[in-house]
C-alpha positions as CSV (number, residue, x, y, z in Angstrom):
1,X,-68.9,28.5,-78.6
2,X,-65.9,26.8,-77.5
3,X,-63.0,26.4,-80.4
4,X,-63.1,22.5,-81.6
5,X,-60.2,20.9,-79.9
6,X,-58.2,17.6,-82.2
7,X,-56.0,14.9,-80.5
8,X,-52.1,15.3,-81.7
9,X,-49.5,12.7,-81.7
10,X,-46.5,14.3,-80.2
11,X,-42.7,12.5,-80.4
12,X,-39.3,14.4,-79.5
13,X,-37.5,15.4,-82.9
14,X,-33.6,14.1,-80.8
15,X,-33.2,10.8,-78.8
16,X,-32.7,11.2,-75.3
17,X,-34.9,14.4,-75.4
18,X,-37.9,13.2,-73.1
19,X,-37.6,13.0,-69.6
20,X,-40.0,13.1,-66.2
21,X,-39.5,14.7,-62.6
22,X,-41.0,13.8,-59.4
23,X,-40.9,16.2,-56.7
24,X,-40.5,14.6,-53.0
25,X,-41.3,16.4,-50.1
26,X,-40.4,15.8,-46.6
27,X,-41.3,17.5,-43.4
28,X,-37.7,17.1,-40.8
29,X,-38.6,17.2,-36.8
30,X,-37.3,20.5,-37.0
31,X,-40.5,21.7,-38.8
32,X,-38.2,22.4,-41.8
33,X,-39.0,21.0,-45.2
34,X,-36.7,18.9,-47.8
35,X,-37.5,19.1,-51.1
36,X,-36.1,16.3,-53.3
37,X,-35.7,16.3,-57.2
38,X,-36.0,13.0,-59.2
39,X,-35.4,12.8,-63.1
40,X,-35.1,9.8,-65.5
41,X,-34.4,10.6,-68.8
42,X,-35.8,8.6,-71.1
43,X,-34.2,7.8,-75.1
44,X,-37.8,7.9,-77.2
45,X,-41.6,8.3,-76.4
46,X,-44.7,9.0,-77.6
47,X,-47.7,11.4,-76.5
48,X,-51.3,12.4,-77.4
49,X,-52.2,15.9,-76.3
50,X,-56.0,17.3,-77.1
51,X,-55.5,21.2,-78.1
52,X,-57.0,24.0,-79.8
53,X,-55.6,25.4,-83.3
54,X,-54.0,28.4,-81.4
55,X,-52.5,26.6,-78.6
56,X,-51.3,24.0,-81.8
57,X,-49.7,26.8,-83.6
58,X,-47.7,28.3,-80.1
59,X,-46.5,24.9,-79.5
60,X,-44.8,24.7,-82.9
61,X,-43.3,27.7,-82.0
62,X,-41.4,26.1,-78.9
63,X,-38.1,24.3,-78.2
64,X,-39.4,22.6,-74.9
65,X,-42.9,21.0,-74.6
66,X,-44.7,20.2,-71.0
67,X,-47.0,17.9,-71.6
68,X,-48.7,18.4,-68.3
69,X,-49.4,21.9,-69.1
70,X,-52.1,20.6,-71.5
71,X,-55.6,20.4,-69.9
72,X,-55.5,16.7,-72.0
73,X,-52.8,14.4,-72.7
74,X,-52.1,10.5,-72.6
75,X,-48.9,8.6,-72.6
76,X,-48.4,6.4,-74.9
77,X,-44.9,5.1,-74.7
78,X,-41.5,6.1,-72.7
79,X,-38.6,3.5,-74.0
80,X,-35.2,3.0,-72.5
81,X,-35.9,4.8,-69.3
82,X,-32.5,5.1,-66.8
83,X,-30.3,6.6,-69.6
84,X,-29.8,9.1,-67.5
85,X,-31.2,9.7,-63.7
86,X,-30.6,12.0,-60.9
87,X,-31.6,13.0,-58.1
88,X,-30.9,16.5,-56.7
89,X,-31.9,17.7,-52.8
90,X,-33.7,21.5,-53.9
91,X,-31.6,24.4,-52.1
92,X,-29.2,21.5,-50.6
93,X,-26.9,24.4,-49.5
94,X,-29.5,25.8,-47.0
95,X,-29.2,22.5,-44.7
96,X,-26.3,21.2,-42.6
C-alpha cells in the first residue's frame, strides 16, 4: 500500500529567496547548439507541494527547495518579480 501523501503550504523563510529559470535552446547553421539561461528572482511566493511523511521530513532537512522535483506541486503566488533578472549564454566561452 502506497504511504498517504498531504498537501503542504511552502513559503521561503528570507525575501528575495524564490526565483525561476528557463532554459533556451538554440540550434546555429553550424549544427552547434546555444544554450541560454534566464532567471527572475522574485521577493515573496507561495507553493503547495503533495508529499509523503519521509520526503516531508528530508525537506525540512534542506537549505534549497526545487519545487519541480516533487511529483505534485501548484503555484500559488510569485510577487514582485524583476528584482533581480539575468540572463547568462551556458559555456559562453566555447563560442566566438
Amino acid at each position: 500500500m502506497a504511504e498517504e501523501r498531504n498537501w503542504y503550504l511552502i513559503e521561503p523563510e528570507y525575501k528575495k529567496s524564490i526565483y525561476e529559470e528557463q532554459i533556451w535552446e538554440n540550434k546555429l547553421e553550424n549544427g552547434k547548439s546555444v544554450e541560454v539561461k534566464i532567471g527572475n528572482l522574485y521577493r515573496w511566493g507561495s507553493f503547495y507541494i503533495k508529499i509523503n511523511e519521509i520526503e516531508r521530513q528530508n525537506l525540512l532537512k534542506q537549505d534549497i527547495v526545487l519545487v519541480n522535483e516533487c511529483d505534485e506541486y501548484e503555484l500559488i503566488e510569485m510577487t514582485d518579480g524583476g528584482c533581480d533578472f539575468w540572463v547568462n549564454i551556458v559555456d559562453e566561452d566555447k563560442y566566438t
